[in-house]
MITI-347184 format. One line per 2 residues: for each residue x, y, z of N, C-alpha, C. Coordinates in steps of 0.1 Angstrom, whole numbers, plus 2048, in hexadecimal, padded with zeros to 3 digits. Layout:
N
X/Y/Z/X/Y/Z/X/Y/Z | ...
END
This chain:
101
13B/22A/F4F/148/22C/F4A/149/226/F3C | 14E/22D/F36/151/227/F22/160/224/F23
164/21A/F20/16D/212/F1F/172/20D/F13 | 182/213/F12/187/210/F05/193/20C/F07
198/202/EF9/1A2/1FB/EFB/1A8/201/EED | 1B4/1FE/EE9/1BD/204/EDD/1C8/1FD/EDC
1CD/1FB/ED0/1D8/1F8/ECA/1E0/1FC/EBB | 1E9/1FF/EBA/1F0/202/EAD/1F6/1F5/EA7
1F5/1F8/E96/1F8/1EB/E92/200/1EE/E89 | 209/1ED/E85/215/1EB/E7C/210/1E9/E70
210/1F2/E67/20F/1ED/E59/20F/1F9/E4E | 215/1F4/E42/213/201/E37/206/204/E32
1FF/1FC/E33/1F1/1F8/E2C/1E7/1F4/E34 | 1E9/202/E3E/1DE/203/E44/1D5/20B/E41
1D2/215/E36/1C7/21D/E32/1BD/215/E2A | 1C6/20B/E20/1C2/202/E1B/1BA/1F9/E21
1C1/1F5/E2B/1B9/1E7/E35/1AA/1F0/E3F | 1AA/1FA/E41/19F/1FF/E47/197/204/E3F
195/208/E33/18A/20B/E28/184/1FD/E24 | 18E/1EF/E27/187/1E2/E1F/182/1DF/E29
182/1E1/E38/17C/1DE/E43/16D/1E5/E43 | 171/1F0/E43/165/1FC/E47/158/1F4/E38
160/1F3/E2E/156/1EC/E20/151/1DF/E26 | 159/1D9/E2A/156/1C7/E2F/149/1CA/E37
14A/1D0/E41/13F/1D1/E4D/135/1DA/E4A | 135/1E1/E44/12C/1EB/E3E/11F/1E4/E38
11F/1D7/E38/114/1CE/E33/10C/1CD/E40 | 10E/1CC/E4C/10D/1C9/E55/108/1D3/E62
112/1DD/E63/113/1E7/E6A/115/1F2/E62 | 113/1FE/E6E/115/20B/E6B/123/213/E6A
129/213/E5D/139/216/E5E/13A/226/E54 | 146/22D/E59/149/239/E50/157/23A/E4F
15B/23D/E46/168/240/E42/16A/24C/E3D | 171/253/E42/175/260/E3E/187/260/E3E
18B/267/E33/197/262/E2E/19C/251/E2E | 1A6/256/E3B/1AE/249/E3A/1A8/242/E4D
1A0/24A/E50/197/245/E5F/189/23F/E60 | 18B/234/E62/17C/22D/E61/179/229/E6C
169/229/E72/162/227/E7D/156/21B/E78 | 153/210/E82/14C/207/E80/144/208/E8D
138/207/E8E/130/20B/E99/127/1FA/E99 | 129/1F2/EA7/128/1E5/EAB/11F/1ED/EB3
115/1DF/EB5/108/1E0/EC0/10E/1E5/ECA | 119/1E3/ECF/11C/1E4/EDE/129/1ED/EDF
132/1EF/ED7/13B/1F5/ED4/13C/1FC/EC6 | 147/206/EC5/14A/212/EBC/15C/20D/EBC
161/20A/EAB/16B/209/EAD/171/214/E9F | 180/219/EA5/181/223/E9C/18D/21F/E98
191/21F/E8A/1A1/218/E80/1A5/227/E7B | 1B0/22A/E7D/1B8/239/E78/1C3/235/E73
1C6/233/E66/1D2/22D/E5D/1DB/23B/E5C | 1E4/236/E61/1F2/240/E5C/1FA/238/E54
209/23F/E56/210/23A/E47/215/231/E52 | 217/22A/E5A/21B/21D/E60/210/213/E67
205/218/E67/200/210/E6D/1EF/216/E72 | 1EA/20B/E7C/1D8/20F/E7C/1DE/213/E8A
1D5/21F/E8D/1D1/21D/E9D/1C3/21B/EA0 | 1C4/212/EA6/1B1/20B/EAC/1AB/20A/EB6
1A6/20D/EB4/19E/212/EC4/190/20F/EC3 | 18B/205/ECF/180/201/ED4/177/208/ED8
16E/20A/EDF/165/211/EEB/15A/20D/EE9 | 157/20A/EF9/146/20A/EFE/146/208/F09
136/20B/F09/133/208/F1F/13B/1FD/F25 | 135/1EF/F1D/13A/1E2/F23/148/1DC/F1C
152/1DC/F2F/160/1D8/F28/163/1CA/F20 | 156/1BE/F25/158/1B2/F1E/156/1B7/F0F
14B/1B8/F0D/149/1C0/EFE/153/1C5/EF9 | 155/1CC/EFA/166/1D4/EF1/171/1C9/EF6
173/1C3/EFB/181/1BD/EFB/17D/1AD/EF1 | 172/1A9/EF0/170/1A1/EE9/16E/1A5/ED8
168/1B1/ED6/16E/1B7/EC9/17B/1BB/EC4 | 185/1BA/ECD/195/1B9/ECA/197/1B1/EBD
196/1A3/EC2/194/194/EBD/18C/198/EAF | 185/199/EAC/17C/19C/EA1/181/1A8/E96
185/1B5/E9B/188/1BC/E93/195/1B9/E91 | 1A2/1B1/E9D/1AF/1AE/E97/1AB/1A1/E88
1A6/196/E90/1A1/18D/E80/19D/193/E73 | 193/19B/E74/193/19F/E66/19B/1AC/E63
1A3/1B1/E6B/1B0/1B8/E62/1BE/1B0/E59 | 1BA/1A7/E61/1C6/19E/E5F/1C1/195/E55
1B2/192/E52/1AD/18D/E48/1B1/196/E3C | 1B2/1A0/E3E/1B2/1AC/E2F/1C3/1AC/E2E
1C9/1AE/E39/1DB/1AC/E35/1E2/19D/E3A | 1D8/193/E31/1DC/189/E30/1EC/18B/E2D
1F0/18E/E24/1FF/18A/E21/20C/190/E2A | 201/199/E35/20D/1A1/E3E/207/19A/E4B
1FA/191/E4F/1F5/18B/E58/1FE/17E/E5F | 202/17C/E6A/1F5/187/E78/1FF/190/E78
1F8/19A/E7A/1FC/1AC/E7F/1FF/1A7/E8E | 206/1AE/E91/205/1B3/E9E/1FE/1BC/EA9
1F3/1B6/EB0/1EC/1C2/EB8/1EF/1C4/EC7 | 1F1/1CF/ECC/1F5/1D2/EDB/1EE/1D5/EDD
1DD/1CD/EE7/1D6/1D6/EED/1DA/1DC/EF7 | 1D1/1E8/EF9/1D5/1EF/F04/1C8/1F5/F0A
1C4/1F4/F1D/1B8/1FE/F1E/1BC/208/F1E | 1B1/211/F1C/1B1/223/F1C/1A6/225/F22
1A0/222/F2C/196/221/F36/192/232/F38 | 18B/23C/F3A/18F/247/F3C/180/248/F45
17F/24D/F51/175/24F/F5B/16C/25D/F56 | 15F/25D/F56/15E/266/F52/153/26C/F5D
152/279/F5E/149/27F/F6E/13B/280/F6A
END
């Protein structure tokens, strides 16, 4: 089962904050950004940032649920590193567990 968690985050300057993300990690990992939607692909997880005019929506996923719930923590820090002057954001995680046959 692939297992995903998600949260929306309040902010104007979220297209902004997910292209300096998607750049930041891109040293590191394998990231793409198309428009204003950036994906970062972690050893163990896939996380996807979709900036609208209020805010990111983010979403986790992978096989293992410790794994993705411990990338929460990590991708909320360094967003909140990039909107220092609007930090800490607020994140609602939420599962989205979906079974699949």
């Amino acid at each position: 089962m692939s297992h995903t968690i998600g949260a929306e985050v309040a902010t104007p300057n979220g297209a902004k904050y997910v292209l300096q993300l998607c750049k930041h990690w891109s040293h590191k990992l394998e990231t793409t950004v198309e428009g204003s939607t950036g994906t970062v692909t972690f050893p163990n997880a896939v996380a996807t940032m979709a900036a609208g005019d209020t805010g990111i929506a983010i979403a986790i996923t992978g096989e293992n649920r410790d794994d993705v719930q411990g990338l929460t923590d990590v991708v909320a820090r360094h967003i909140d590193r990039f909107a220092f002057r609007e930090a800490p954001l607020t994140y609602d995680w939420k599962w989205q567990d979906i079974a699949r046959p």
